[in-house]
Backbone as a printed PyTorch tensor [residue, N CA C, xyz], in Angstrom:
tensor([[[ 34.2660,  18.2380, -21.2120],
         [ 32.8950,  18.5350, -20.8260],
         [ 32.0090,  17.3460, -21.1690]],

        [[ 31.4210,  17.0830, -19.9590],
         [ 30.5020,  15.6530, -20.3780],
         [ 29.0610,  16.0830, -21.6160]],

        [[ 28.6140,  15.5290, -22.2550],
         [ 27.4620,  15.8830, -22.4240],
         [ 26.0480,  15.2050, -22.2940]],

        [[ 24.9740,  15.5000, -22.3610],
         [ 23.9060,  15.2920, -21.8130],
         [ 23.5160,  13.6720, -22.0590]],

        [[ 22.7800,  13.8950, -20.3050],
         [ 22.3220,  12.5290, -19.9900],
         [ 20.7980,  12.2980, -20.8240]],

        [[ 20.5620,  10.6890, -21.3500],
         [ 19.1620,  10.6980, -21.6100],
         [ 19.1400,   9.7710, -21.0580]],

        [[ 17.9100,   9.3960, -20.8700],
         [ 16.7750,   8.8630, -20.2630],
         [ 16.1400,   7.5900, -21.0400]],

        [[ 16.3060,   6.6230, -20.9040],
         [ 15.6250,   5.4310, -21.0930],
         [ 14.5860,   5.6450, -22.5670]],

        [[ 13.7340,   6.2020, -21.8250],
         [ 12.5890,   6.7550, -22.5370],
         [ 13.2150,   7.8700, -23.9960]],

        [[ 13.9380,   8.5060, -23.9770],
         [ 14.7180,   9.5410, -24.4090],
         [ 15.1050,   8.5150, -25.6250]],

        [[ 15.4900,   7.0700, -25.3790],
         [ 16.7130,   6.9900, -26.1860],
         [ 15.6560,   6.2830, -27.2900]],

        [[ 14.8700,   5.3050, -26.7380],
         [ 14.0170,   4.5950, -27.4920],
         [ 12.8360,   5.8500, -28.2500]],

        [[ 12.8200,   6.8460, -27.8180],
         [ 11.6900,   8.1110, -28.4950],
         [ 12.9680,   8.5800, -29.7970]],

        [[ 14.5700,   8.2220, -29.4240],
         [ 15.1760,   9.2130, -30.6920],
         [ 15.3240,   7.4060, -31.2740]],

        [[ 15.2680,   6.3760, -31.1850],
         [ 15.4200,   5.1560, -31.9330],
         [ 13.8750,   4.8480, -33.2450]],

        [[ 13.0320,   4.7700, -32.3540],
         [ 11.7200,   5.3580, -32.9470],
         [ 11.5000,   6.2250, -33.9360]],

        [[ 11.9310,   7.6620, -33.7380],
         [ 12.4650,   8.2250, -34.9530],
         [ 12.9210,   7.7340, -35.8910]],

        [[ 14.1840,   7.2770, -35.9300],
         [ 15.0130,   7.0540, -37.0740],
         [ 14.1700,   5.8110, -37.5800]],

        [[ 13.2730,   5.0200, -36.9910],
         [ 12.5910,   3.7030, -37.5960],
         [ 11.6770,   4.3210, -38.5450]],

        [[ 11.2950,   5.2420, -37.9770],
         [  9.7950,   5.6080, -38.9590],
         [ 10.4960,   6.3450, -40.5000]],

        [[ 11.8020,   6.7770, -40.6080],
         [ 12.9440,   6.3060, -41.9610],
         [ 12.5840,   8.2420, -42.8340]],

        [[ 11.6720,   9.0690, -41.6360],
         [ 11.5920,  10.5240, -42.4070],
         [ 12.6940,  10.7600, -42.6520]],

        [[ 14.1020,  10.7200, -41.7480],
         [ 14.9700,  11.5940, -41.4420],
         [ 16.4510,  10.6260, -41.4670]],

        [[ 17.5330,  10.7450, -41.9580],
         [ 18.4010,  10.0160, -41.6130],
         [ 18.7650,   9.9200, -40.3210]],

        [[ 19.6530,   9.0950, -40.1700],
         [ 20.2490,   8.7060, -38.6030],
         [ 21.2500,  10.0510, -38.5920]],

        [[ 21.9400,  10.0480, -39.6590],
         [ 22.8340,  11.3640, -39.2730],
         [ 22.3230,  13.0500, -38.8490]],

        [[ 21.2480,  13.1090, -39.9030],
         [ 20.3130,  14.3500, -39.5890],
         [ 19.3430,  13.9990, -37.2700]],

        [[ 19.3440,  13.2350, -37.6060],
         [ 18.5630,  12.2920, -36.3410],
         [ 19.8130,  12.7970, -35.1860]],

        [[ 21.0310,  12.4020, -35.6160],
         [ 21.6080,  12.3430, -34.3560],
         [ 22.1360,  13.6370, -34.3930]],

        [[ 22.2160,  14.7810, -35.4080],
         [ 22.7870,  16.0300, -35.5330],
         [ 21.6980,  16.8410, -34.6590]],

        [[ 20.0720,  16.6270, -35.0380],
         [ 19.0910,  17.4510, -34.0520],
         [ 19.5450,  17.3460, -32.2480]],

        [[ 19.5110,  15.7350, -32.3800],
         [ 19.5600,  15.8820, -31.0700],
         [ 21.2420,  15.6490, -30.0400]],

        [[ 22.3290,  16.3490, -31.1170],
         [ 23.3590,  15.9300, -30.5610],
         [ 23.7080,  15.2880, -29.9260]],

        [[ 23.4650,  13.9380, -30.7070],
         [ 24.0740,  12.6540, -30.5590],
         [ 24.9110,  12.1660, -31.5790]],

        [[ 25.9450,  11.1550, -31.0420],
         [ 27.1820,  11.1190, -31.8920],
         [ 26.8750,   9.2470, -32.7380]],

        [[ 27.0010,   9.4010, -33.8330],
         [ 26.2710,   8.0150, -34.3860],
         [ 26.9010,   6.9290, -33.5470]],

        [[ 27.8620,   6.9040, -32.9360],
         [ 28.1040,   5.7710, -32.4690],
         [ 27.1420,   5.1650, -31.3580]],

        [[ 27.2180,   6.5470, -30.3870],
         [ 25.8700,   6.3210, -29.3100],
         [ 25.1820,   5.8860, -29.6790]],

        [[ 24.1740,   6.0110, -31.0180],
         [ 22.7640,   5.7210, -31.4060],
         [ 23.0730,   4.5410, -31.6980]],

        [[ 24.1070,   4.3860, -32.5680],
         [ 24.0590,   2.3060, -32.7430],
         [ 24.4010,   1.6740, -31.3970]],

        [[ 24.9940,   2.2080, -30.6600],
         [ 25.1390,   1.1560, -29.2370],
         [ 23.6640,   1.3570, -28.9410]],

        [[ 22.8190,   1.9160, -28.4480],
         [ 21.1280,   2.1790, -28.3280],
         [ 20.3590,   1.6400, -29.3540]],

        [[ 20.5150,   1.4330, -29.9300],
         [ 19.5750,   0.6980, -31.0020],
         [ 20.3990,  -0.8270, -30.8690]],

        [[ 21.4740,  -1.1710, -30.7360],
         [ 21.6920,  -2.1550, -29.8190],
         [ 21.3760,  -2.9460, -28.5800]],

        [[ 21.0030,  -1.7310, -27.6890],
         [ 20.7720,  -2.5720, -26.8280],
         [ 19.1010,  -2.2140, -26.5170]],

        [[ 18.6510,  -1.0890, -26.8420],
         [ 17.0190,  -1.1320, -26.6130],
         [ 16.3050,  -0.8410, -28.2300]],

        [[ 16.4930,  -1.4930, -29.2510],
         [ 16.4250,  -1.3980, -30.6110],
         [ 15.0540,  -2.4490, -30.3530]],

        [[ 14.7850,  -3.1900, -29.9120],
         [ 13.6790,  -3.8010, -29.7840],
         [ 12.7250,  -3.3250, -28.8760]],

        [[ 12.6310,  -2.9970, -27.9120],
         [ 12.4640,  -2.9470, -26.8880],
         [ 11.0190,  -1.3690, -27.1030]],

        [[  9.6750,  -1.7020, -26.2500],
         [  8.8860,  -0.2120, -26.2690],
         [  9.4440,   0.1940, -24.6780]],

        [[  8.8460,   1.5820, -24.7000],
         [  8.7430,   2.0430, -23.7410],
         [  8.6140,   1.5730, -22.3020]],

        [[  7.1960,   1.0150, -21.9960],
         [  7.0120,  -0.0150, -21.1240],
         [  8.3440,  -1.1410, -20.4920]],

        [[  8.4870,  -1.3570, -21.9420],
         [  9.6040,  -2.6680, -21.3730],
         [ 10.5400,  -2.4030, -21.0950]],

        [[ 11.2190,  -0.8530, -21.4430],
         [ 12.4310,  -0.1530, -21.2380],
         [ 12.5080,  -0.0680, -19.5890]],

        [[ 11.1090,   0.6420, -19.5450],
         [ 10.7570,   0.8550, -17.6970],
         [ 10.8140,  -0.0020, -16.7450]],

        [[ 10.3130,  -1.6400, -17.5700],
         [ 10.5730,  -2.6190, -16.9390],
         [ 12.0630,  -3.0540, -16.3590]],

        [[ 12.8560,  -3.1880, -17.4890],
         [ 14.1060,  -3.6230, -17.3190],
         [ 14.9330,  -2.9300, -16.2910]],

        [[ 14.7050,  -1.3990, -16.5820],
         [ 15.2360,  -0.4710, -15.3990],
         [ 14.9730,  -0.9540, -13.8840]],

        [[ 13.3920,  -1.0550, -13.8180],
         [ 13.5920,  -1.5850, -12.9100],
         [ 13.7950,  -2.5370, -12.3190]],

        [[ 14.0600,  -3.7970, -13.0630],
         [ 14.4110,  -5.1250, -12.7250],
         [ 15.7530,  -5.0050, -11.9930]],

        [[ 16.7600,  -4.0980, -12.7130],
         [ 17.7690,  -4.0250, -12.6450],
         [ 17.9800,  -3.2030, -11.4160]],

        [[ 17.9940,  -2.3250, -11.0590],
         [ 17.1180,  -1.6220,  -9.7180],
         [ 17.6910,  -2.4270,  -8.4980]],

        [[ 16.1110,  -3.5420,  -8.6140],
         [ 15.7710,  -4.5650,  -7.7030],
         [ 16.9100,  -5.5440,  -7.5050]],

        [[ 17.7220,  -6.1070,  -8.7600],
         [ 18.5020,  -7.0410,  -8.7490],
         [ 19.8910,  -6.2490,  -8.0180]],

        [[ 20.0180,  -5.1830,  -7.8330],
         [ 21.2850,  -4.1680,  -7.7170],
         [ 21.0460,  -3.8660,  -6.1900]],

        [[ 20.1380,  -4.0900,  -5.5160],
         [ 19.6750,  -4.1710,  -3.9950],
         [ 19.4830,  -5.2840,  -3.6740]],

        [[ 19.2440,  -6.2070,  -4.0060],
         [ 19.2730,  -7.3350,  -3.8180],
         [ 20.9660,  -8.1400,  -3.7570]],

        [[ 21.4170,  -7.7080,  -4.6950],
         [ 23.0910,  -8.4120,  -4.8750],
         [ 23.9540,  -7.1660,  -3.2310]],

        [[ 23.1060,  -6.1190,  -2.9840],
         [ 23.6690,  -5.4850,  -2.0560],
         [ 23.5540,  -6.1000,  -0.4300]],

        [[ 22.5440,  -6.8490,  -0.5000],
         [ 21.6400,  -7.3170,   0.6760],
         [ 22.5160,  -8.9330,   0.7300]],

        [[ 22.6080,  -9.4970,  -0.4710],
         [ 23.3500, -10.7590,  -0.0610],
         [ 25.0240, -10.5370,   0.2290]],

        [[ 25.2910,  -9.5860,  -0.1590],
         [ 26.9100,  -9.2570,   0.2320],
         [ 26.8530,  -8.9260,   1.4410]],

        [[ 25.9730,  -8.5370,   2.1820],
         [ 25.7340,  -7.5590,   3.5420],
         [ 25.2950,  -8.8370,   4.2290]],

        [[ 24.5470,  -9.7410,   3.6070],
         [ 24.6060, -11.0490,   4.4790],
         [ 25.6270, -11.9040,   4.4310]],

        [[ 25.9680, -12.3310,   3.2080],
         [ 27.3060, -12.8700,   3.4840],
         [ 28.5690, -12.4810,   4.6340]],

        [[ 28.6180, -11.0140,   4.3990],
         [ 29.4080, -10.1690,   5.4130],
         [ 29.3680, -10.6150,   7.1330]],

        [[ 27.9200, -10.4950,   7.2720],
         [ 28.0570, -11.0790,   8.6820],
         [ 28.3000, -12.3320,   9.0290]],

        [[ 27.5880, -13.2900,   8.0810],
         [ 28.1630, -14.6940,   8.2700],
         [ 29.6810, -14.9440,   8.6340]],

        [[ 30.1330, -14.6170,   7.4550],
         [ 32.1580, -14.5790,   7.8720],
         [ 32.0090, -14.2190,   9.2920]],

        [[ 31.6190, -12.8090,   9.8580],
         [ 32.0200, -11.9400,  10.8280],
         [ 31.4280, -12.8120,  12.1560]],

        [[ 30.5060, -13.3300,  11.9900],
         [ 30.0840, -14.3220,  12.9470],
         [ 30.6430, -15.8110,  12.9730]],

        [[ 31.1050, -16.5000,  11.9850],
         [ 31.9820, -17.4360,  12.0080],
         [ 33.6820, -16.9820,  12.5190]],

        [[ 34.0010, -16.1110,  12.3650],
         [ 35.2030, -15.4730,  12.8510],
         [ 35.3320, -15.1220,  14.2970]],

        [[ 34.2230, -15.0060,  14.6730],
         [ 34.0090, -14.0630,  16.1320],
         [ 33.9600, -15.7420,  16.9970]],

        [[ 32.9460, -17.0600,  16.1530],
         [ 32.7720, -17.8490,  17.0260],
         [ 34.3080, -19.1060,  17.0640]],

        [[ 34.8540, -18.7220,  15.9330],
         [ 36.1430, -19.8600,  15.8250],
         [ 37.1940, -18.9200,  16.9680]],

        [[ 36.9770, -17.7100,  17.3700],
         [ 38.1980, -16.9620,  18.5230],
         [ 37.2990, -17.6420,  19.5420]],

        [[ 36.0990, -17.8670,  19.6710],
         [ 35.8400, -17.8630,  21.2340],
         [ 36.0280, -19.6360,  21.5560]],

        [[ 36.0030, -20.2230,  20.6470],
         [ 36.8470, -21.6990,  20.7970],
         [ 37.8770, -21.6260,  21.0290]]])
């Protein structure tokens, strides 16, 4: 059984927590059933990072992930048009 997805926002609001030092990380990740390893890979990779910039990156990444789709889809025809014009030689 998989368990629950969070949210960008989600991860840096339970990282936040554990910074402000009320509550251990273990009590921290027991509320919100999370397994400590998760929370150190997340505090790894958005451990710096606010809100805002979380939103940012998402969507950078987004953009860059349609974009790498759009140059494969151009590349694609190039071949397909160099192929089509080396048969008609």
């Amino acid at each position: 059984m998989k368990g629950k997805r969070y949210t960008t926002e989600d991860k840096i609001r339970i990282l936040r927590a554990a910074d402000c030092g009320e509550k251990s990380i273990q009590d921290i990740c027991r509320d919100e059933n999370l397994s400590v390893v998760s929370f150190h890979r997340w505090k790894k990779q958005f451990g710096h990072m606010e809100i805002n910039e979380a939103r940012r990156l998402k969507e950078l990444e987004r953009e860059n992930s349609e974009l790498k789709k759009m140059l494969a889809e151009s590349l694609l025809k190039n071949r397909v048009l160099e192929a089509v014009c080396e048969k008609k030689l």
